[in-house]
LOTORMI-17191 format. One line per field, with one value per residue: residue number from 0; residue in one letter; x, y, z of N, C-alpha, C, O, CB in turn. Coordinates in Angstrom, 2 decimals. Glycine has a CB too. Example, Ala and Ser with C-alpha at 12.3 -4.5 7.8 and 13.67 -1.06 7.14 Angstrom:
REM LOTORMI-17191
k	(0	1);
r	(a	s);
nc1	(13.19	12.85);
nc2	(-5.69	-2.25);
nc3	(7.80	7.08);
cac1	(12.30	13.67);
cac2	(-4.50	-1.06);
cac3	(7.80	7.14);
cc1	(13.20	12.90);
cc2	(-3.30	0.03);
cc3	(7.80	7.87);
oc1	(14.24	13.41);
oc2	(-3.32	1.14);
oc3	(8.46	8.04);
cbc1	(11.31	14.08);
cbc2	(-4.47	-0.60);
cbc3	(9.05	5.72);
//
This chain:
REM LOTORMI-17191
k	(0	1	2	3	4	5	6	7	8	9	10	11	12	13	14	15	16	17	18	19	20	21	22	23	24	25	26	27	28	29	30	31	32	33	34	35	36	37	38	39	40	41	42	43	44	45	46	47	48	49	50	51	52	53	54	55	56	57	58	59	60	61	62	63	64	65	66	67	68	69	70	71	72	73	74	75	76	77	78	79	80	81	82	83	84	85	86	87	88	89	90	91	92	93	94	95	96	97	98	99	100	101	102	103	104	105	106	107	108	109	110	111	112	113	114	115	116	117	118	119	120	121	122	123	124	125	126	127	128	129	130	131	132	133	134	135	136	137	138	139	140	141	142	143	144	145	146	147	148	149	150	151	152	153	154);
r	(x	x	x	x	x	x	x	x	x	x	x	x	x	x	x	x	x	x	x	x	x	x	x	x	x	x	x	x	x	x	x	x	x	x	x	x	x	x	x	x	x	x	x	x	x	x	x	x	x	x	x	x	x	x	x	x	x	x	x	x	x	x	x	x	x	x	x	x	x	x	x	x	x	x	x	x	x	x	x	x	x	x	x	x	x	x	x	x	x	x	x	x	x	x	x	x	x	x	x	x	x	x	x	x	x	x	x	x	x	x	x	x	x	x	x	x	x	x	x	x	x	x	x	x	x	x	x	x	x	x	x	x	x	x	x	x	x	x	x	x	x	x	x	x	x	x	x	x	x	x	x	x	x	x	x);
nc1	(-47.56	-46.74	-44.85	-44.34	-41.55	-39.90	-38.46	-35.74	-35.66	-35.03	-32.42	-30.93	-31.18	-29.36	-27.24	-26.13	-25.77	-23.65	-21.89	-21.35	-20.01	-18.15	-16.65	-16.19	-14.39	-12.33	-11.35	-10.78	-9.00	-6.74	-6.09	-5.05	-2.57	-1.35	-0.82	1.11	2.95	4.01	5.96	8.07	11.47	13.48	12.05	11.00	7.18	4.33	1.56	-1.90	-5.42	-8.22	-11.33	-14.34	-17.62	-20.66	-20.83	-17.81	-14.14	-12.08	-8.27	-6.37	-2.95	0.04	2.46	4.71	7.02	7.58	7.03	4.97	6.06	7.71	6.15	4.80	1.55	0.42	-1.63	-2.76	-4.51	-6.43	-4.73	-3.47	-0.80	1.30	4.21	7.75	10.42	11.88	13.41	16.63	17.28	19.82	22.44	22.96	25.53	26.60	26.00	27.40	26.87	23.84	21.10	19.02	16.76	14.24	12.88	12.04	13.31	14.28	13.40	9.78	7.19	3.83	1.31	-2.08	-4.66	-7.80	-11.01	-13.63	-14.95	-14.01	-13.54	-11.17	-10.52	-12.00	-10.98	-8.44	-6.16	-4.60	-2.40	-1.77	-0.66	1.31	-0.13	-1.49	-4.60	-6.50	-9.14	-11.28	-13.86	-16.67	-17.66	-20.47	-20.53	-20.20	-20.29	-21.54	-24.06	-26.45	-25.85	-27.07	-26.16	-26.17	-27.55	-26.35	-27.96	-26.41	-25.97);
nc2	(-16.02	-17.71	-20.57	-23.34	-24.82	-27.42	-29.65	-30.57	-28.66	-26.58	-27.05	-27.65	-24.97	-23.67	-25.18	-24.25	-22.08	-21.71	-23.00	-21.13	-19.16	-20.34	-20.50	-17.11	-17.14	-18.24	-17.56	-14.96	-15.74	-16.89	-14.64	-13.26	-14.59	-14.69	-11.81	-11.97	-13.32	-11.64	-10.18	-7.74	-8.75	-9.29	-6.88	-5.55	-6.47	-4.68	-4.82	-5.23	-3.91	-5.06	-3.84	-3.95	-1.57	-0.80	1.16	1.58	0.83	0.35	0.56	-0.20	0.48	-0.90	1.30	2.41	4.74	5.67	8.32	10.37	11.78	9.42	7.06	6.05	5.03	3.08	2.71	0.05	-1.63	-3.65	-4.02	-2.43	-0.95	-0.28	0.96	2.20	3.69	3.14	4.62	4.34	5.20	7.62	6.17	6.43	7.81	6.58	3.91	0.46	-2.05	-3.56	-5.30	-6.98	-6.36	-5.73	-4.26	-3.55	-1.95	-0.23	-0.67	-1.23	-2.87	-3.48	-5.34	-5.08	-6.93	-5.87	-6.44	-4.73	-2.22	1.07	4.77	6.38	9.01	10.27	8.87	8.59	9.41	9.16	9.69	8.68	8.08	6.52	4.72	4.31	4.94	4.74	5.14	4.19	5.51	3.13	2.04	2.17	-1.07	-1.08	-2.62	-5.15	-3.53	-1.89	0.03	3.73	4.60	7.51	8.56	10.10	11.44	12.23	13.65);
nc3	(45.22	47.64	48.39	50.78	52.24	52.92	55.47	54.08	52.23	53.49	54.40	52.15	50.87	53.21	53.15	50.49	50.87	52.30	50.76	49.22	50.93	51.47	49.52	48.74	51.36	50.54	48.24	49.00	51.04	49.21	47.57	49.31	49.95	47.41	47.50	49.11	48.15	46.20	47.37	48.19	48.34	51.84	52.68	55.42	56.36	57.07	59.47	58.33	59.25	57.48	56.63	55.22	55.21	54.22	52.23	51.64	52.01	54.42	55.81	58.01	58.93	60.63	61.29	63.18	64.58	61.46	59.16	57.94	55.40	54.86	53.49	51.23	48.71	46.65	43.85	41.72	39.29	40.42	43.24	46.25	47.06	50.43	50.95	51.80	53.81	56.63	58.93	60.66	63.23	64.49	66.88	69.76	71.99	74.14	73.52	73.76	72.61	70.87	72.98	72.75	69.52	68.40	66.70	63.60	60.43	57.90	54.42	53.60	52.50	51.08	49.81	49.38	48.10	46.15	45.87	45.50	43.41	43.53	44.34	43.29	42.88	45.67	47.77	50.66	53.10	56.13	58.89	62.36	64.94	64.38	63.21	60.39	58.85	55.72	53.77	51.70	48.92	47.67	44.69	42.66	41.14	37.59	35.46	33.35	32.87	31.26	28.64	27.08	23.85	22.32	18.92	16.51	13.54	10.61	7.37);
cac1	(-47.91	-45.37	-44.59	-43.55	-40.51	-39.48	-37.34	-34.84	-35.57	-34.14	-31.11	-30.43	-30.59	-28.22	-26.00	-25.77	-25.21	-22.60	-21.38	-21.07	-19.68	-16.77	-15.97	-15.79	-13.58	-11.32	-10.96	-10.35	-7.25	-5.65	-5.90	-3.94	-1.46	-0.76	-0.33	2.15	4.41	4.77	6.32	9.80	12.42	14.34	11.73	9.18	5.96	3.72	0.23	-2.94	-6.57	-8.72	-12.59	-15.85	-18.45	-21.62	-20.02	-16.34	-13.21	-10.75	-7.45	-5.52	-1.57	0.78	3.44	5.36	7.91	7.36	6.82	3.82	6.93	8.67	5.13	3.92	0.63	-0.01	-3.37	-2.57	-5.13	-6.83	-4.44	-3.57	0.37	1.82	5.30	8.35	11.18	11.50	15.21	16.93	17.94	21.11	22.72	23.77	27.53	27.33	25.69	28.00	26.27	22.35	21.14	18.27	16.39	13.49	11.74	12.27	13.95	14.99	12.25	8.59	6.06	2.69	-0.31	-3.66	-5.90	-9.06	-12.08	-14.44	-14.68	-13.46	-13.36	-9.93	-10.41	-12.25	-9.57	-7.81	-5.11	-4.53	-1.29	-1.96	0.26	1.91	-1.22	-2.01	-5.85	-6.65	-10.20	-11.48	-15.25	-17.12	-18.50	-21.49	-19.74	-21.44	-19.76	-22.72	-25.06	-26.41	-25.74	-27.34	-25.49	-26.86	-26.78	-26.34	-28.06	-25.38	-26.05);
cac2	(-17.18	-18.54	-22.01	-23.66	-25.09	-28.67	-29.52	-31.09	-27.99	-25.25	-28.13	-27.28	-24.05	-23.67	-25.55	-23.69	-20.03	-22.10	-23.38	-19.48	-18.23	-21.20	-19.90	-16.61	-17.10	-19.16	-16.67	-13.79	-16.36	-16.74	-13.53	-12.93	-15.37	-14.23	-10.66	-11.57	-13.43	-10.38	-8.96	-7.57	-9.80	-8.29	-5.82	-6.50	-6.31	-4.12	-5.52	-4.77	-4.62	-4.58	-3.46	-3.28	-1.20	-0.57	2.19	1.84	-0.20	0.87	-0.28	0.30	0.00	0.04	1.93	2.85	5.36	5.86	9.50	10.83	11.98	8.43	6.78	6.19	4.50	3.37	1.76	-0.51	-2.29	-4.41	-3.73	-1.11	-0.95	0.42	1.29	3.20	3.11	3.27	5.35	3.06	6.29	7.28	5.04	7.28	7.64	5.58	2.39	-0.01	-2.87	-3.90	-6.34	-7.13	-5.50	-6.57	-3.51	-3.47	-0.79	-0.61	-1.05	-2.19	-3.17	-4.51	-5.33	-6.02	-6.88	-5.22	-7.05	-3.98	-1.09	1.88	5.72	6.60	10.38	10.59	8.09	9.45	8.60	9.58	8.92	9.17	7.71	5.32	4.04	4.36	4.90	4.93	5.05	4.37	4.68	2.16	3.16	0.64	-1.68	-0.98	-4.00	-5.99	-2.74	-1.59	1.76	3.87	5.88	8.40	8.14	11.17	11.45	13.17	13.82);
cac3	(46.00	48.98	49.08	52.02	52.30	54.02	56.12	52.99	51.09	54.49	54.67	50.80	50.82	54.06	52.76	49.34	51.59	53.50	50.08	48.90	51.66	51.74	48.62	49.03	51.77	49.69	47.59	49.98	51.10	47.61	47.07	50.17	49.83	45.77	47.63	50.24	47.50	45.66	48.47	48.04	49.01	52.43	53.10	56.47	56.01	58.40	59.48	58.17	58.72	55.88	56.76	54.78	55.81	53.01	51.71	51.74	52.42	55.34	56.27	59.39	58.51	61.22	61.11	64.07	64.01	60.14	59.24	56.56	54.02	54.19	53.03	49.68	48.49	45.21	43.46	40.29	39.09	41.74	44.52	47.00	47.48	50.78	50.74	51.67	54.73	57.91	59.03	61.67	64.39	64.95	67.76	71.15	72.09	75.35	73.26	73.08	71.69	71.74	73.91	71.50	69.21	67.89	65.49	61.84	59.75	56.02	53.63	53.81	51.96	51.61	48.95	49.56	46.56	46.28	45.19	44.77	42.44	44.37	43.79	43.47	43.55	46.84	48.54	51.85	54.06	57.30	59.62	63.57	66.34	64.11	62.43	58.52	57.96	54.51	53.34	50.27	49.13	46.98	43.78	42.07	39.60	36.54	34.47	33.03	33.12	30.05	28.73	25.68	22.97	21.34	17.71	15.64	12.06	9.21	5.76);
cc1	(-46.66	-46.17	-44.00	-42.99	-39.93	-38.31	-35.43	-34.95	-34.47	-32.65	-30.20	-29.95	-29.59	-26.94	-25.31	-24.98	-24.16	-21.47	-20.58	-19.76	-18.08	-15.84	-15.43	-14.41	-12.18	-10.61	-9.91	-8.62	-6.60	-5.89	-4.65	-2.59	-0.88	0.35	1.39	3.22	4.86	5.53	7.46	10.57	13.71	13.59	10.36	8.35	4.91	2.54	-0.84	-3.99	-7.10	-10.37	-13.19	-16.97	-19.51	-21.25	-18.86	-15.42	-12.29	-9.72	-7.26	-3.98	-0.81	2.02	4.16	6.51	8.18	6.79	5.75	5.09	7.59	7.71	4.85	2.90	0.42	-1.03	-2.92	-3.19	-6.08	-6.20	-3.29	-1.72	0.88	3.21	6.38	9.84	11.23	12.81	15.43	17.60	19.17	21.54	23.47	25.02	27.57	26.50	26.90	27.87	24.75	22.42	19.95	17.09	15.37	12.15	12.42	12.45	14.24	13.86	11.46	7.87	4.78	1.86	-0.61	-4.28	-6.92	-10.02	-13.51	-13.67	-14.52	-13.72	-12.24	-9.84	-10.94	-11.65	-8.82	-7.04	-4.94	-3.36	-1.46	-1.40	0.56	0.68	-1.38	-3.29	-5.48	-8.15	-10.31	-12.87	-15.32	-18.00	-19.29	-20.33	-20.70	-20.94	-21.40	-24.00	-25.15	-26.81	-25.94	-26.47	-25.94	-26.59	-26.69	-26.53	-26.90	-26.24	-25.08);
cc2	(-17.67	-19.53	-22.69	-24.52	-26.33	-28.31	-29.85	-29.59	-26.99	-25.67	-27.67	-25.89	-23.04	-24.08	-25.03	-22.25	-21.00	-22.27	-21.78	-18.81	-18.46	-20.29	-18.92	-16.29	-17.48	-18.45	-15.60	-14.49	-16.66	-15.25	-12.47	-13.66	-15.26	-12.66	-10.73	-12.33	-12.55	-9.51	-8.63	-8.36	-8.90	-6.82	-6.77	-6.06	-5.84	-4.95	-4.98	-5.16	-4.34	-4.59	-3.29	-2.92	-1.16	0.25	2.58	0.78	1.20	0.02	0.40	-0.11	0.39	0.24	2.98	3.41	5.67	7.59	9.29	11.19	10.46	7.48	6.48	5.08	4.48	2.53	1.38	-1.41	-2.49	-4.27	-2.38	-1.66	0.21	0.44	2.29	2.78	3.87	3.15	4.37	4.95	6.04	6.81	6.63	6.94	6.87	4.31	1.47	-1.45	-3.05	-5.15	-7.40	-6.18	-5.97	-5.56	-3.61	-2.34	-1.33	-0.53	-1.53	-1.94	-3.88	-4.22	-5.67	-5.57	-6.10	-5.83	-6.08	-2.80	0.14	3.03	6.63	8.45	10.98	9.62	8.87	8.82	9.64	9.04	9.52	8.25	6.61	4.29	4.70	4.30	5.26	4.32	5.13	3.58	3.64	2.72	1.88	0.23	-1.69	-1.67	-4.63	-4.84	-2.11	-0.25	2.52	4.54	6.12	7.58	9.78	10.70	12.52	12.68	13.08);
cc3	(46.74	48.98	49.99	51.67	52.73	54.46	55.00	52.31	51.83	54.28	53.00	50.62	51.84	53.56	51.68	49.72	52.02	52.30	49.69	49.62	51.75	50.45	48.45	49.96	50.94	49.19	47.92	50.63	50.08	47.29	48.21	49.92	48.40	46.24	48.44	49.45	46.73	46.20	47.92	48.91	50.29	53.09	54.15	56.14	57.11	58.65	59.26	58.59	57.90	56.78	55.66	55.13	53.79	51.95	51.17	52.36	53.32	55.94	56.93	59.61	59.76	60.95	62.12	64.03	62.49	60.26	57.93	55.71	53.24	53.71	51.67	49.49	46.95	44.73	42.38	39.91	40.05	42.80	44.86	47.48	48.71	50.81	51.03	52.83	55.68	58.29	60.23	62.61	64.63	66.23	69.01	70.96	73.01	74.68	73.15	72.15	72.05	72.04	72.89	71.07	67.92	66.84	64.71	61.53	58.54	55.50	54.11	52.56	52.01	50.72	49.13	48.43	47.26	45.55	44.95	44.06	43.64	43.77	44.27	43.66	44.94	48.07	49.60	52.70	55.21	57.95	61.23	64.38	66.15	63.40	61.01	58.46	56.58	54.29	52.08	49.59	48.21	45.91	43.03	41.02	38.95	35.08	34.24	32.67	31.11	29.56	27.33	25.35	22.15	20.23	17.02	14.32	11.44	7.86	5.19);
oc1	(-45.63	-47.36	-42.77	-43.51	-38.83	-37.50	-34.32	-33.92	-33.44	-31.77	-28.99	-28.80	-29.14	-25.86	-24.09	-24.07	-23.32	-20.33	-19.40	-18.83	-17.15	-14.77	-14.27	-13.53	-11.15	-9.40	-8.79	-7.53	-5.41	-5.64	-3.88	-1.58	0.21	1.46	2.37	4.37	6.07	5.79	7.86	10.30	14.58	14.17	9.53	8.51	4.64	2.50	-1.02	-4.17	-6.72	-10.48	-12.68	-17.68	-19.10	-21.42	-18.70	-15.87	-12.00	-10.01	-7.67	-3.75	-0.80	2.69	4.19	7.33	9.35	6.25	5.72	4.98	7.87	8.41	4.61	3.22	0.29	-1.24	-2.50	-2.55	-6.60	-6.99	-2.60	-1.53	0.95	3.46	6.12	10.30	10.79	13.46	14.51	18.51	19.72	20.66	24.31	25.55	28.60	26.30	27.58	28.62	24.32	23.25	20.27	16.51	15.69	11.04	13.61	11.86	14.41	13.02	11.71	7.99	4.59	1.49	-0.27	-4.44	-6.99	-9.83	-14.43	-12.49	-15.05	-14.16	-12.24	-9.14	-10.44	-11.99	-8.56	-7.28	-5.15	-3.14	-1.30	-2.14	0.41	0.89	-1.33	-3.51	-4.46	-8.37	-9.68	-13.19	-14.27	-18.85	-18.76	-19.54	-21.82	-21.18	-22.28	-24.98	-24.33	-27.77	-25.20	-25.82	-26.22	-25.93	-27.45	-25.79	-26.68	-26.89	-24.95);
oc2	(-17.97	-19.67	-22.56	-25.25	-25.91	-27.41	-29.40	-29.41	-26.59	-24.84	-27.43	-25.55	-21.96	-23.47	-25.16	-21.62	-20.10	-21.87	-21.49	-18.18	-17.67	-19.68	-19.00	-15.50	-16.80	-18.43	-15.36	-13.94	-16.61	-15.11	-11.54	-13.00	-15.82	-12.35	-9.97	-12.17	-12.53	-8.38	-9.38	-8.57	-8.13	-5.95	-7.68	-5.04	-6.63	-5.95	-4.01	-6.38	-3.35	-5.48	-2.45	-3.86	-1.42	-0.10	3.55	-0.07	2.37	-1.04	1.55	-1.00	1.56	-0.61	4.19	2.72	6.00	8.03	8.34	10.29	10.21	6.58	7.58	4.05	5.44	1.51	2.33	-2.45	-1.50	-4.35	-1.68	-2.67	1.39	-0.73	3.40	1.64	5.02	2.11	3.69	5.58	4.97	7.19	7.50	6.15	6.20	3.48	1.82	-1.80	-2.79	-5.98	-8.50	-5.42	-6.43	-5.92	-3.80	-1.47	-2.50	-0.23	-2.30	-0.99	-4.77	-3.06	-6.83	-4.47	-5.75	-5.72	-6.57	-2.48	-0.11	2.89	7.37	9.00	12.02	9.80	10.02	7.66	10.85	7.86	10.73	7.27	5.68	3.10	5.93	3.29	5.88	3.14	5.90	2.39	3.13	3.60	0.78	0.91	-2.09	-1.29	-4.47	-5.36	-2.00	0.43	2.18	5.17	5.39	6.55	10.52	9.88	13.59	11.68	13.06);
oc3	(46.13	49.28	49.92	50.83	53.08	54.23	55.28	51.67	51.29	54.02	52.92	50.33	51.47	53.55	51.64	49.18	51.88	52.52	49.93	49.11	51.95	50.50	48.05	49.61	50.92	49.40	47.47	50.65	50.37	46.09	48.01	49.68	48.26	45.83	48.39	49.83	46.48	45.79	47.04	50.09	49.90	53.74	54.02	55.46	58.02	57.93	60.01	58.62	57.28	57.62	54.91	55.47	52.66	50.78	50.44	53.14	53.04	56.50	56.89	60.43	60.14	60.36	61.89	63.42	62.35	61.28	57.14	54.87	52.06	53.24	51.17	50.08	46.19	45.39	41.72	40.07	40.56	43.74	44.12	48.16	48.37	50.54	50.56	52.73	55.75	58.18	60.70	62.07	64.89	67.01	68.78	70.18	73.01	75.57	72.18	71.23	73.17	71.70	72.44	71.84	66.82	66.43	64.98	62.18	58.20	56.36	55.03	51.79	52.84	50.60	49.35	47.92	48.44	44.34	44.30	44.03	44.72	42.63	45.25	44.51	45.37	49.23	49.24	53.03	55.07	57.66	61.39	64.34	66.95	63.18	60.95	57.79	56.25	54.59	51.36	49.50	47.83	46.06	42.86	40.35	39.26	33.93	35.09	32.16	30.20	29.91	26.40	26.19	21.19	20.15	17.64	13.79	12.00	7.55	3.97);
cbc1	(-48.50	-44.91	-44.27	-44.08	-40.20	-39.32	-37.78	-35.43	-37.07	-34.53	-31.84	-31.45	-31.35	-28.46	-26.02	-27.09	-26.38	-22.99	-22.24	-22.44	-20.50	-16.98	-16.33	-16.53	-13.95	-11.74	-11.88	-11.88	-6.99	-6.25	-7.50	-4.35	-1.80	-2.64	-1.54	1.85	4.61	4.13	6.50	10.34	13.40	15.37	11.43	8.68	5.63	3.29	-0.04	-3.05	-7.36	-8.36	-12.74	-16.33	-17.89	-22.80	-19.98	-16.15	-12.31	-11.19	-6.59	-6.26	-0.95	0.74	3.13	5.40	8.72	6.20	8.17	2.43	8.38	9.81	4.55	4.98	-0.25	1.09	-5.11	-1.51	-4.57	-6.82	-3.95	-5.24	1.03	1.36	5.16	7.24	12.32	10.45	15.55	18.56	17.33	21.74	24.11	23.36	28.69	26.90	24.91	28.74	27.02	20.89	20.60	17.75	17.45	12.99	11.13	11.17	15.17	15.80	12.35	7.64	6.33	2.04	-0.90	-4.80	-6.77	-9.03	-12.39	-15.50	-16.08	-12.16	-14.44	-9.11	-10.93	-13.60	-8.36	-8.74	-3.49	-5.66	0.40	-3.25	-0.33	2.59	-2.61	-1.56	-6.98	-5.46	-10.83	-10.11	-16.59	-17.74	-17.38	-23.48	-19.00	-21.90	-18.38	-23.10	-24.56	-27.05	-24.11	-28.48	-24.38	-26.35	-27.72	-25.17	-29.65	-23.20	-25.88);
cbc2	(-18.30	-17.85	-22.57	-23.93	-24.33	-30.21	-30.71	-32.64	-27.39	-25.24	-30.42	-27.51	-23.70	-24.41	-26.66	-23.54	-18.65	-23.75	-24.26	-18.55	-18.25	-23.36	-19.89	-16.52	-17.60	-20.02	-16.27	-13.58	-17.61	-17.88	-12.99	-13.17	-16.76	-13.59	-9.88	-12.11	-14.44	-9.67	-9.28	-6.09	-10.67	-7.92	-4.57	-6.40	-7.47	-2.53	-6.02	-4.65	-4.78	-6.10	-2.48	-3.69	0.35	-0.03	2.67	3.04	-1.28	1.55	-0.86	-0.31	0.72	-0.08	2.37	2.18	4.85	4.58	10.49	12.49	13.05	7.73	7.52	6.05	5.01	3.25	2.62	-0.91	-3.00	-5.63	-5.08	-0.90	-0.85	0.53	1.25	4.52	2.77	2.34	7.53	1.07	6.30	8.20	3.36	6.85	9.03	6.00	2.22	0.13	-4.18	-3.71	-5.73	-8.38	-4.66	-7.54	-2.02	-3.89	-0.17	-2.33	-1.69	-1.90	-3.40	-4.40	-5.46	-5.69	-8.68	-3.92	-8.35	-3.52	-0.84	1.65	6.19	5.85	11.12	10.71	7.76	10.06	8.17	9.34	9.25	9.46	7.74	4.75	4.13	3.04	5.90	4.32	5.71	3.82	5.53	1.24	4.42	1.02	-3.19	0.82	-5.44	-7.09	-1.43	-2.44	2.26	4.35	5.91	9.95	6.77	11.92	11.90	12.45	15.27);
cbc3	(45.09	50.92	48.58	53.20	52.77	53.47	57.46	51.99	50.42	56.54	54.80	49.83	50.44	55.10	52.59	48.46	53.34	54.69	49.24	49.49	52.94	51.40	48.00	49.02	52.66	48.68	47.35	51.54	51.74	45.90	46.87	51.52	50.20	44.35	48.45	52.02	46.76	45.23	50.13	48.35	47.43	51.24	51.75	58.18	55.45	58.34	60.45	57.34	59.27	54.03	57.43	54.24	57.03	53.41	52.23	52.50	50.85	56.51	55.76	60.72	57.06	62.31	60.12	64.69	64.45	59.47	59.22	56.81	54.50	55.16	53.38	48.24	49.25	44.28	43.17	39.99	38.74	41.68	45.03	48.55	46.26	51.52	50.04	51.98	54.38	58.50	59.55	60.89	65.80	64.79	66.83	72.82	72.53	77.42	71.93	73.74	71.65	70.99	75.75	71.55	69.13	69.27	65.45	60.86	60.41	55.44	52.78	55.18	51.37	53.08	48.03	51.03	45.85	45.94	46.04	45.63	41.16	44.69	43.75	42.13	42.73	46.81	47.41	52.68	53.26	57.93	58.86	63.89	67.76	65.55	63.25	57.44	58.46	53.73	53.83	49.60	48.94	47.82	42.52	41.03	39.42	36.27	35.53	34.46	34.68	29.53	29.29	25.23	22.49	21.19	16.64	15.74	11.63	8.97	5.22);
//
């Protein structure tokens, strides 16, 4: 049986999705702002995006002039650590000083939490014209789910 709805009832439950959603967000910003004080102290921090599609999370790291060897990625827990450095080029013979110079070298880093369950063996990274893909699918969370075990009879 559908019951219809008033106008006080649409107003309620708008406001409850709106309530949801605030939250979520909320979230999604403390969870950023926890990440970016863990940063290393002295090292820049590249820029990310973070994507969810149905399926999978993708970031897009850049990383300009960075090579695939000087790279590393690591997963610990809840978040996705990129990491590694970025060589400063040796300086020509006719430089004699710069005028300014405004890319980053030395160390970087960068964590982004992860708020789903992931599947860490089918995970992939990619490095193309100074960009960092990294894909990584989504696997059901099966927390709360309820799961049998056998029993075995013995003598």
């Amino acid at each position: 049986m559908v019951r219809s709805v008033g106008p006080a009832g649409l107003e309620r439950i708008e406001l409850k999705r709106l309530t949801q959603r605030l939250g979520q967000l909320f979230t999604v910003l403390q969870e950023a702002a926890e990440a970016q004080m863990a940063e290393v102290p002295g090292a820049w921090v590249p820029p990310v995006d973070v994507c969810e599609t149905a399926d999978a999370i993708c970031l897009r790291i850049e990383l300009p002039g960075v090579l695939a060897s000087q790279i590393k990625i690591g997963l610990n827990g809840n978040k996705l650590r990129i990491y590694g450095e970025k060589k400063k080029r040796d300086a020509r013979k006719r430089i004699i000083s710069h005028l300014c110079s405004e890319r980053s070298y030395g160390h970087f880093n960068r964590a982004v939490p992860l708020r789903w369950t992931i599947s860490v063996k089918d995970a992939r990274a990619e490095l193309s014209q100074g960009v960092l893909l990294i894909y990584l699918p989504k696997i059901k969370d099966r927390r709360g789910s309820e799961f049998k075990i056998p029993i075995v009879e013995t003598d």
